[in-house]
Structures are given as structure tokens and as C-alpha cells.
N, C-alpha and C positions, 0 to 999 in steps of 0.2 A: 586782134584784141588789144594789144599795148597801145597800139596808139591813139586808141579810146579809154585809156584808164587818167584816172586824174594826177595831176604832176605834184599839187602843194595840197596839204592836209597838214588840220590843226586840232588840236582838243578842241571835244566838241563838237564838229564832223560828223556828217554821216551818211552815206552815199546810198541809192536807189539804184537796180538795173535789174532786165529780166531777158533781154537779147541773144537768140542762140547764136548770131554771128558776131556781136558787137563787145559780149558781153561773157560769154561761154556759158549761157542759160540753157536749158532744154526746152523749154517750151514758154510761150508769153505770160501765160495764167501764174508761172513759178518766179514772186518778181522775189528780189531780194534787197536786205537792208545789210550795208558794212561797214561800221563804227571801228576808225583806227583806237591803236591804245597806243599809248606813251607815257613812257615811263616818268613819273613827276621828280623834276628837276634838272630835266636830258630831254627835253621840248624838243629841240634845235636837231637833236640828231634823227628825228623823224621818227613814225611809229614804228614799237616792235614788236605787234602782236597785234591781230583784225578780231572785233565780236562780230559774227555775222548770222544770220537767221534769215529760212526762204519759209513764204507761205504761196501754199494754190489759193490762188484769187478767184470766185464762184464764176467774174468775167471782168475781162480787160479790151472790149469793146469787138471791132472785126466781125463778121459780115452775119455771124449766129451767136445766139444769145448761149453763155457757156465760152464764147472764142475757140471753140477748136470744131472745126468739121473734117470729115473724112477726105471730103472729094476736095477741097480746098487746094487752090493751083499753086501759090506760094505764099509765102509770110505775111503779105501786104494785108491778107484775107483774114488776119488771126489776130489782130487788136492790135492797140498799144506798144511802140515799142521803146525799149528806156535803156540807151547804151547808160553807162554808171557815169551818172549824175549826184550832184550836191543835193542833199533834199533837205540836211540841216546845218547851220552854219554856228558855230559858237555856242552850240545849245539851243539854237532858235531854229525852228521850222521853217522852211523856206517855203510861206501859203501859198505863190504860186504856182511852184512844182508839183505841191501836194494836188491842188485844185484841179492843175492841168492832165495830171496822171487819172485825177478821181472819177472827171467829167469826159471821160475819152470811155468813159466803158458804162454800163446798164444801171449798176447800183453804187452810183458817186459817196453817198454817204457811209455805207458799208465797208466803200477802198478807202475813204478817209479813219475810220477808225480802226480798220486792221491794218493799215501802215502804221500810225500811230502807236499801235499795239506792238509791232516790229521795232520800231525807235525804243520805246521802253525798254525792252525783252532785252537788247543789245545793252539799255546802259547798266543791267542787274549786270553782262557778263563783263564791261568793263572794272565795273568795281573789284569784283572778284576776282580778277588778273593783279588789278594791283593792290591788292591785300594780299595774293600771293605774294608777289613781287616783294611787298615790306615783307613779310614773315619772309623768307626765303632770299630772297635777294635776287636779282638781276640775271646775273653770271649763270647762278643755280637753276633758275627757269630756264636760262635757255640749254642748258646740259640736259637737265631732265629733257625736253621737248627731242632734244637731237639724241638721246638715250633710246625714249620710246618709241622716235621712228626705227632705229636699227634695232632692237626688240623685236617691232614686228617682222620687218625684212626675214632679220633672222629664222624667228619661229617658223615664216610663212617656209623658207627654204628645206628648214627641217621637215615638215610634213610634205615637201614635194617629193622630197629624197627618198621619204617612204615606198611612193608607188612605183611600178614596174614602169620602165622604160620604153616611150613606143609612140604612135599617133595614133590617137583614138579620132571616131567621129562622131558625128550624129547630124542629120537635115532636118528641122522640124518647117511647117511650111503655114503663112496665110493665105486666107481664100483671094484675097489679091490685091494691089498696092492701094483702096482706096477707088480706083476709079474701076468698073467690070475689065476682066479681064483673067490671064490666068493667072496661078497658083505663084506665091511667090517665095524661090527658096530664103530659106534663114541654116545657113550652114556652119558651124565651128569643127574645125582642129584644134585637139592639145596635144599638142609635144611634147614629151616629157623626157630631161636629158639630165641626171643626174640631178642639183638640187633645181634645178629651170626648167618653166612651164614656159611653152610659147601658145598664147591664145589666135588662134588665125580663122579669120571670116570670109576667107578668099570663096567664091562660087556661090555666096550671099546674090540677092535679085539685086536690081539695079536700081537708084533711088524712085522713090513713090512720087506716083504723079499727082497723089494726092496730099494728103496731111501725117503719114504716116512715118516720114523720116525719123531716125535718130542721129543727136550729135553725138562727137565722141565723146563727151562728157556724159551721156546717157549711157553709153557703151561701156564704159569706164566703171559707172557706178552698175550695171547691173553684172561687169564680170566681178566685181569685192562680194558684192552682194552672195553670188553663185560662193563663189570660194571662202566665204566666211560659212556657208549653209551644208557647203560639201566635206570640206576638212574640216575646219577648224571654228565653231559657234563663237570662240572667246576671243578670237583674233581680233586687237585691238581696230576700231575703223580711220584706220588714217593711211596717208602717201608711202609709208613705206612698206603695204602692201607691191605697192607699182616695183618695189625697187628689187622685188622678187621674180616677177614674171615680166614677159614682150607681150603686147597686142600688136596685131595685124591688122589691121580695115582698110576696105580696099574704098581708095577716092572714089567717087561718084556712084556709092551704092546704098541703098536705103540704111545704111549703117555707117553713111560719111557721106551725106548729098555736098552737093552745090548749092552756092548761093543762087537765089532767092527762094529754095524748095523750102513750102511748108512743114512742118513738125510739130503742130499741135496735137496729134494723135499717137506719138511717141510709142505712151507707155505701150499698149499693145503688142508694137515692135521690139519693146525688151520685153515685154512677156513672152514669145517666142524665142529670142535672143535667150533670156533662161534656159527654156525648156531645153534649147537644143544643147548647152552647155550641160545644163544635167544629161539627153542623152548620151554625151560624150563620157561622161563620166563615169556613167552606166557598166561601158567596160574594163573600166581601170579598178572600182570600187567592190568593195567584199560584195556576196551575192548578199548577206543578209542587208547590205546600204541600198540594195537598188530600189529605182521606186521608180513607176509606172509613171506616164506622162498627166500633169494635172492641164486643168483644162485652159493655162496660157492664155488669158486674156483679161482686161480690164473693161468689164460689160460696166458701158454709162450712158444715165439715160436724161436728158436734160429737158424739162417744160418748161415753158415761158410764157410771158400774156403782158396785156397792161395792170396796172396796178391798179385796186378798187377805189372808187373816188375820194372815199377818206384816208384813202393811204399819199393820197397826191400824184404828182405827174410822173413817168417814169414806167419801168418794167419789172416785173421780179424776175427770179431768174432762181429755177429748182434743180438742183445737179444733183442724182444720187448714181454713186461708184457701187455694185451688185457682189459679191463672191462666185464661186461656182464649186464644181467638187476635185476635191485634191487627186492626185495618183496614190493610188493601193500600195503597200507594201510590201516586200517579202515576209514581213510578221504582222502586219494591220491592213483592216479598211481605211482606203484613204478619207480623209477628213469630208465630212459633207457641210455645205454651204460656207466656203469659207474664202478670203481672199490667199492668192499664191501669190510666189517669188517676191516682186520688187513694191507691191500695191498692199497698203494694210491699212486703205480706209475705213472708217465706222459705217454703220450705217445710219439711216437718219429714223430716228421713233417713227410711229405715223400718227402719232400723236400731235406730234410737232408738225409734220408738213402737213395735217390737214387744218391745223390753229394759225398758219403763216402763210398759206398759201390757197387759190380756190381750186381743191386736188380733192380726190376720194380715194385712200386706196383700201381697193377692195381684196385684195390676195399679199398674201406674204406669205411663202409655202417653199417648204423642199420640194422637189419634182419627182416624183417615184418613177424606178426605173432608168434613171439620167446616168446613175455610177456602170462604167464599165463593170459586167459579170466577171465574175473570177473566184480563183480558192481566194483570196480575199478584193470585194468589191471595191470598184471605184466609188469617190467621192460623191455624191447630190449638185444638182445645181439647184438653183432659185429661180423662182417665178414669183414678179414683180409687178402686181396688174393694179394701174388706175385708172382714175375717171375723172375726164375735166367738169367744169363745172360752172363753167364760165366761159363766153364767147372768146375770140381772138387767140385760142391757146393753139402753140407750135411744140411739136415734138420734134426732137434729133438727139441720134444716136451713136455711139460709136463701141464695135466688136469685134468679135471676130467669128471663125470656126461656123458660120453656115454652112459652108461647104465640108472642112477640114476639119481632123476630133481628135480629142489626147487618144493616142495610141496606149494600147494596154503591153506588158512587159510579161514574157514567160508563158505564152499563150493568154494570156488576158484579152478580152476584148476590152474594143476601144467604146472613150466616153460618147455622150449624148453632143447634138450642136447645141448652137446659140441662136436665138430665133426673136423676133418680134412677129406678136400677132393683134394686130386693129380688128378691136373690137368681139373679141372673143362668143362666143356661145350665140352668134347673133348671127342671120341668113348671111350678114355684110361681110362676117367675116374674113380675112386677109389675112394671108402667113407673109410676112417681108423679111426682108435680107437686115437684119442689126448695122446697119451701115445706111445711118438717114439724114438726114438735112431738109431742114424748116419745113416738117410736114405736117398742113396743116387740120387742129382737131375742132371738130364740132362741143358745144355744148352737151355731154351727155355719151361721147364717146368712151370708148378707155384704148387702151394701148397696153398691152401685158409681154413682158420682156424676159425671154427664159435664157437661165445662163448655162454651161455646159455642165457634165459632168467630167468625172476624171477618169483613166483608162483602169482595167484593171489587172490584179497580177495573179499569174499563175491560171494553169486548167481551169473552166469551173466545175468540170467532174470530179475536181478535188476539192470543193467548198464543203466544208462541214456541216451536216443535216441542220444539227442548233442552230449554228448563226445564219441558215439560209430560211430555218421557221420563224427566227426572229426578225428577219427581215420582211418577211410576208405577212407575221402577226402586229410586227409596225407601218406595215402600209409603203415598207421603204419599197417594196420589191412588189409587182402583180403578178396573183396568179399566171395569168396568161408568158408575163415574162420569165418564169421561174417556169415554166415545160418549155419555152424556147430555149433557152440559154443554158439551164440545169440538169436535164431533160425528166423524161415521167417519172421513172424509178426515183431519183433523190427528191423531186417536189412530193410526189407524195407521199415519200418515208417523212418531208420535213412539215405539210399538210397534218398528218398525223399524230404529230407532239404535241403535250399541253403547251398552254402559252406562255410562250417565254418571253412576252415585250416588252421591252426597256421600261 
């Protein structure tokens, strides 16, 4: 990466890149804007401080609309690539940088105003540094900055020091690297040796032959991530986290490929990367901390077509990121319909995508039945069914857990899969694997995309009659599944209550 970073920067600057190798990006869609600062009237000694800001670009060009496919052989296939380049120079945009990056991907106009919007964003955090700077002085900024990384260090060290000493594990697994085949492991060790954690990924599967690699920059942010969510919520997010714990990743494994492996479909990989990090933690953490496996994945679903003739020449391009249902707890039901771990996209109205796009959606629903059974139930997934509407439209997907399902914790059963099904309620019907690329849809089709539930925790001969009638009186739960999983005796003591529904 050094030898692709820029040598001379001036006020006014401001540099573009989004390259997992060139650049230390994660994936191509994630480009990034980094406006040095310098100190006014100390120009000469170079910047002491970066504004920088990443946004997901809806697409950055590469062989499917969206840039990222599952089965995808290497990088080449996933758009645009931008080692950090100059994009503004003196305060002036550099149009044909801007042009070249815009007209390389589906909606030119779109990447011209959210880079735009990037360069702004940066120059509010410029200012703000150096209005610090006058109030505070120089010297002072950088004591504070080299303060609050040993603060964190510190803190982190103190909470390691807490837990008992030992190697914990956990394997969580996906249905496999992108291209069919088998199951592929995602394994962590924690060490834990007085105040030091060593995070180790050794017996992880070998890198994806498809799009699923992560770098270690993904690796990196989804173990902060884990260990801000496990110990410590307030732990400030900066590098001297790192300067508490080791990672491990072993070269050439879907958690530290080689060059030129694809990794547009990352996040998934660190959604299991979580998972299995929480169940390591499983054993180190009070039993009232534990929480059942959520359903690790980042279900997306992306439509495409040409653009209607008074919109002009060109594609649009529809990306909606889905939730699913959380793991149970040893004192709650895990969350239903929601994103986990390292994903906390919105979702889009359907309001909106049916005003912007030629879409129907006909279904926006929790999935009854989806939460692992338990003394308290797993999470809900979502069911997300539209209909195109318009000739030329392509569907592709990326997921996980067809095969493989959040594991339930303390006799919990485990959650629901992830599923795509063409064309719903109709002879034509089709159950497919959530793992698609440019398939293509009829005028008049839909495509409904169900996302997992979470595992759940504990017996469920030990779920309380109430919260299992109010689950049945909400539609969370069916009859039918409430004598399987609960058995006759407690459905129908909870049958038998007035109704208690949310």
C-alpha cells in the first residue's frame, strides 16, 4: 500500500481510493474521500491530521449491476478500482477524475454528487480541527489524541484482565465460498493471558473462489466491533484498541486471500467472523451475557433494468440490505426483523422504491415461525417480495445460511434459513439458493427473499405459557409449530388464555 499513497499534499487536497489491495479498502462500492489538515502557518511541515469519510456507492461499475457478485473469480469483476488518487487540487475538483470514476459505474450522475457530498463532509471536519487547534493549541491536540489512544489501550486491558484465563472457541460455518461446494469453516480462538487477548483464525476455510474474501482491514474492524459489543459498549473506537490485543489470520484464507481474489461480498464473511467470535465468548462471559447465535448474514437483494425513456439513457440500480432475527437471550427474545453485528443499514420505504423505480413490493412481513423455539424464542426474519414491472429487469443476490442456521444456545433450537423464492403462490414456483447472479425477470414476475431467524435459548419446555399465547395470539408463532416444538400440554394451557397480543 505505501507505495501507492501520495508523496506531496497541500491545502486544499483531497484524495479518492477504495482498493482492497492498493488502497486498504474492503471492498470496491466502499470508495473513500481524505482531506489532509495542516496547521495554518506550519504549511511546510506537512499535514498533522487527515478528515476522511467512506460512503457504499449503490454501484462502481464490474460485471453486475450493484458490483459485487458472489461467484465472482477476482477483483477485475467488481468495478472500478481507485488506488488514492488526487480528486481535488487547491480547493478545485479535479473533473476529470471525478468524470472518470463517475462514468465507469451504472449511475454516473449519482457517483458525481455523492463524491461531491464526500469533499464537503471533509471540508466541515477540516475546519473543526482547526478551530480546535486555535482554541487549544497544537502541542495540546496532539497530547490529547496520544492521551485517548492509551485511555483506550488501557481500559481495553483492564476488562481483559477480568475474565478467566484459558482458550475459548467457537466454529461457525457458511454454506460455502460462493461457488457450490462444501461448508465453509469460519473458526476463532481467544487467549486470554492475564491483561492480553490473542484473537486467532488458524482452521478458518481457505480463500473463496468467489467474492466472499475479507481483508484484514474487515477482519480488524469486525474483531473492535465484537469487543466493543462484548466487554465494553463505551470503549472509545480508535487504534488503541489494537494496542491491547494480537490477531492471527492465516495467509491465504478467506479471512487474508491473495491477490487478485475477489471481496465484494465481504460483509457476510464478517458476519460469521462475528458470530463465531461471540460463540467464543459464549464461554468466558456470565451465563446471564450469553446469547444464542443471530442469524450472521447480510441478505441483499439488488434489481436492475434500463431506465424509462424520460429518465434517459443508462440503468438504475435498486440495492436493498434486509435484517433477520437476532439470538435469544438468557433473559429475552432475541430481536425480530433486525440487522446484527457489523450491518446497521436502513431500509428503503416502499414508498420510495416504488416512486424511483418500475418495482411493486408486494410483502414486507416478519416470517412466523423463523425465531429458533426456546424458554425464550429466537429473533423473526423478513420476507421481502416484489414484482417487476417492466421488461429487462435482473435480479442478484447475495447470502447466506440456505444450508447452515444460527445455532440455538442452552438447548435452544436453531433459527430458520435464508431463501429466495421466484415467483411465489404461482404453479412456476421456484425455492433458490440466496446466492444469484443476473437472473433474469419477466415483466410481471416477483422474487420474494426470506431472511433467517435467530437460534434460540434455553428448553422450550421451559417457555412460559403467556409469552408462548402471545406469541400465537400475534401470529409470531403457528399453531402447528407451537405442538411441534412446545409440545400439546403447554400449547394448549397457552391456546387457552385470554389474549394477550402486543
Amino acid at each position: 500500500i505505501a507505495a501507492h499513497l501520495p508523496q506531496h499534499m497541500c491545502p486544499g487536497d483531497a484524495f479518492v481510493c477504495n482498493d482492497a489491495y492498493l488502497a486498504g479498502g474492503t471492498h470496491l462500492p466502499d470508495i473513500s474521500v481524505v482531506t489532509p489538515i495542516f496547521q495554518p502557518g506550519r504549511e511546510e511541515d506537512g499535514p498533522r491530521f487527515f478528515a476522511a469519510n467512506l460512503g457504499h456507492h449503490a454501484d462502481v461499475g464490474g460485471a453486475v449491476p450493484g458490483s459485487i457478485s458472489p461467484d465472482a473469480a477476482s477483483i477485475f469483476e467488481e468495478g472500478i478500482r481507485i488506488p488514492p488518487t488526487k480528486l481535488v487540487t487547491g480547493g478545485v475538483i479535479d473533473a476529470g477524475v471525478l468524470n472518470l470514476i463517475a462514468h465507469n459505474t451504472r449511475e454516473p450522475q449519482s457517483r458525481i454528487l455523492d463524491l461531491k457530498g464526500q469533499i464537503a463532509t471533509n471540508e466541515v471536519g477540516v475546519a473543526q480541527i482547526r478551530d480546535l487547534i486555535d482554541r487549544m493549541g497544537a502541542v495540546q491536540v496532539d497530547q490529547a489524541v496520544a492521551d485517548l489512544l492509551a485511555y483506550t489501550a488501557r481500559r481495553l486491558r483492564h476488562k481483559i484482565a477480568a475474565l478467566p484465563d484459558g482458550d475459548y472457541s467457537f466454529t461457525n460455518h457458511m454454506d460455502n465460498d460462493g461457488v457450490a461446494g462444501d461448508k465453509v469453516p469460519i473458526c476463532a480462538t481467544i487467549t486470554v493471558a492475564g491483561d492480553h487477548a490473542r484473537f486467532d483464525f488458524t482452521g478458518t476455510g481457505p480463500q473463496s473462489r468467489g467474492g466472499f474474501n475479507v481483508m484484514p482491514s474487515g477482519v480488524m474492524a469486525t474483531v473492535a466491533y465484537a469487543i466493543k459489543a462484548l466487554l465494553d459498549p463505551d470503549l472509545p473506537p480508535n487504534s488503541g484498541l489494537f494496542d491491547a490485543i494480537e490477531l492471527v489470520v492465516p495467509n491465504g484464507s478467506i479471512l487474508n486471500p491473495h491477490y487478485p481474489a475477489a471481496v465484494g461480498a465481504r460483509t457476510t464473511t464478517c458476519q460469521k467472523l462475528a458470530g463465531a467470535i461471540f460463540g467464543a465468548f459464549a464461554e468466558i462471559l456470565p451465563a446471564d451475557k450469553i446469547m444464542a447465535s443471530s442469524h450472521d448474514v447480510l441478505a441483499a437483494m439488488v434489481m436492475s433494468g434500463p431506465l424509462s425513456r424520460d429518465q434517459g439513457d443508462g440503468a438504475y440500480v435498486y440495492l436493498e440490505t434486509i435484517g433477520g432475527g437476532n439470538g435469544a437471550r438468557a433473559v429475552a427474545d432475541g430481536m425480530d426483523g433486525a440487522h446484527a453485528h457489523i450491518t446497521n443499514s436502513l431500509n428503503m420505504p416502499i414508498e420510495a422504491v416504488e416512486n424511483e423505480y418500475p418495482l411493486l413490493v408486494e410483502e414486507y412481513a416478519l416470517i412466523p415461525d423463523s425465531g429458533g423455539a426456546g424458554q425464550y424464542r429466537g429473533g423473526m426474519g423478513i420476507a421481502r417480495s416484489i414484482r417487476a414491472i417492466a421488461p429487462g429487469t435482473t435480479f442478484s443476490a447475495r447470502a447466506d445460511s440456505f444450508i447452515t442456521a444460527a445455532a440455538g444456545a442452552n438447548g435452544g433450537a436453531e433459527g430458520s434459513h435464508c431463501r429466495v423464492i421466484r415467483n411465489e403462490n404461482s404453479s412456476a414456483a421456484e425455492i433458490l439458493d440466496p446466492k444469484q447472479r443476473l437472473l433474469a425477470i419477466e415483466s410481471g414476475e416477483t422474487i420474494r427473499m426470506e431472511t433467517p431467524g435467530g437460534g434460540g435459548f434455553g428448553p422450550p419446555s421451559s417457555r412460559d405459557v403467556v409469552d408462548l399465547a402471545r406469541d400465537l395470539a400475534d401470529g409470531k408463532v403457528s399453531d402447528a409449530a407451537a405442538l411441534r416444538d412446545y409440545g400439546p400440554e403447554r400449547t394448549t394451557a397457552a391456546l387457552a388464555l385470554p389474549d394477550t397480543r402486543n
